[in-house]
C-alpha positions in Angstrom: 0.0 0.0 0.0 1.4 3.2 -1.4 1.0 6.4 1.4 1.6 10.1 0.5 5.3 11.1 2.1 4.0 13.8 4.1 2.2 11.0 6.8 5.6 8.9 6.8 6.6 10.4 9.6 3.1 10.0 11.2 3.3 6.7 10.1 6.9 5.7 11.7 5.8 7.0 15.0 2.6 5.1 15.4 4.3 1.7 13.9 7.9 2.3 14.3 10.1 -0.2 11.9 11.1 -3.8 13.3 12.1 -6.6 12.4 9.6 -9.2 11.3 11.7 -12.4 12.6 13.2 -11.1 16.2 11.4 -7.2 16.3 14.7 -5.2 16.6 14.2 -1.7 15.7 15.3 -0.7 12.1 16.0 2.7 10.2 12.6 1.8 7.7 9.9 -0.3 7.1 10.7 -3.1 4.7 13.0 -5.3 5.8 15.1 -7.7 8.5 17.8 -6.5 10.8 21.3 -7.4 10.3 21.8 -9.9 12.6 18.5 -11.8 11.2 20.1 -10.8 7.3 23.5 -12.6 8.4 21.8 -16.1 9.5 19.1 -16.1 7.0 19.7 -19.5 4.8 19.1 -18.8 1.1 18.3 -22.2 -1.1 20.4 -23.1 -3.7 23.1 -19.8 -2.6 25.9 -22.2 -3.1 24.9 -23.9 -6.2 26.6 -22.9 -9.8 24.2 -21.2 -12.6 23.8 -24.1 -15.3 23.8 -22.8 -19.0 20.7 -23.7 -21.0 21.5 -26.5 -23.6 22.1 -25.6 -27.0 18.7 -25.6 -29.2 16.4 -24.9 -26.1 13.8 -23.0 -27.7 11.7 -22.7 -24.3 9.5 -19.5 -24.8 10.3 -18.7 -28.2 
């Protein structure tokens, strides 16, 4: 939900930013704190990108 700029600061006082996972304060909505960034465990973050075979026309 999109809000005019001028009630942000209305906005940030009534629901001040946390973290989702652990509630830590952060500087703005929208995200996790860095301590809950740091042990977050992404799928597939270690795996190599594969090349699409020759010929694929998928989506052509």
């Amino acid at each position: 939900m999109l809000r005019p700029a001028f009630l942000a600061p209305v906005v940030d006082l009534l629901f001040p930013p946390r973290c989702p996972l652990c509630g830590a304060t952060l500087a703005m909505h929208g995200g996790l704190c860095a301590a809950c960034w740091a042990n977050l465990e992404i799928r597939g973050a270690g795996l190599r990108a594969v090349p699409a075979p020759a010929g694929n026309n998928a989506g052509a």
